[in-house]
N, C-alpha and C positions, 0 to 999 in steps of 0.2 A: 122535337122536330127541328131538322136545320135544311138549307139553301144548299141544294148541291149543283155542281158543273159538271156535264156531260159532253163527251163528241162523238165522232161516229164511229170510236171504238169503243165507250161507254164513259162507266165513272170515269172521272180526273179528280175530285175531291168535295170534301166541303169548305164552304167560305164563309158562312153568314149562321148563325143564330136565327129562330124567325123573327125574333126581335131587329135583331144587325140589321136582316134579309130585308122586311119591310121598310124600316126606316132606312136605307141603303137606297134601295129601288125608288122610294117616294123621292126622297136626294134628285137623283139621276131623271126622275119624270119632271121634276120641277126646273133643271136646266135649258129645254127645249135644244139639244142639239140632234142634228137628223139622225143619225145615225144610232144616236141609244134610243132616242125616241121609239124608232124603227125594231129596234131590237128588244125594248118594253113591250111593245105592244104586240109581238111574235111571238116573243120568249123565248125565239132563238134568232142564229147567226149564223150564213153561212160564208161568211169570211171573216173568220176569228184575229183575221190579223187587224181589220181595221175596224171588228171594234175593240181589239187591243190600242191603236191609235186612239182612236175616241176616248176611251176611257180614260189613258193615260195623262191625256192634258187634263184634266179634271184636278182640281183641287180643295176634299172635302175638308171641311172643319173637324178640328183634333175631339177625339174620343172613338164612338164604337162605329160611326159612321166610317170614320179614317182607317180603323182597322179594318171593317169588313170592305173598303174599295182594297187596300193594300194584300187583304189576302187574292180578293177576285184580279188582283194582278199578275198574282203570281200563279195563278192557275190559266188565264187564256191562251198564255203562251203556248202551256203545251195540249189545247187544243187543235183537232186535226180534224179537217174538212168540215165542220159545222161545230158552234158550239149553243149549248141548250141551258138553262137555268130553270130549278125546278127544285118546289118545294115539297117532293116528295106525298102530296095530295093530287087526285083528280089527275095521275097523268098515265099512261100508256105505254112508256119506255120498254118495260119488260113484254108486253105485246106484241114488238115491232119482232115483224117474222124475216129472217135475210133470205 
């Protein structure tokens, strides 16, 4: 099982290990900044650009932490109008009817 990125034309990739993924997100919920806060607690985002801002200023400690922010970096970018985080349990995505 891994941590994948979605927008609202679908996959964009994966980033996270559930491992990375958890201990990633726990990271990010223990900094208190509004905007991932907001987006922890959603699961999603629908202006990818700022919480690409947010995320960016962050600077996690080196190991698997660092790599999975570094990959989720490189993925927000090229989300488009929302972006979603999802660990492939418990979600609905393949549901959504256009």
């Amino acid at each position: 099982m891994s941590y994948q990125v979605y927008d609202e034309d679908g996959y964009k990739g994966d980033f996270a290990t559930s491992k990375g993924g958890y201990d990633y997100l726990s990271y990010l919920r223990g900094l208190s900044i509004e905007e991932i806060t907001h987006f922890l607690e959603e699961g999603y985002d629908t202006v990818p650009e700022a919480i690409y801002e947010a995320i960016r200023l962050v600077d996690p400690p080196d190991g698997l932490i660092k790599t999975t922010h570094e990959n989720f970096l490189e993925l927000l970018p090229k989300c488009n109008g929302i972006v979603i985080v999802s660990d492939g349990m418990n979600d609905d995505l393949e549901d959504i009817e256009e």
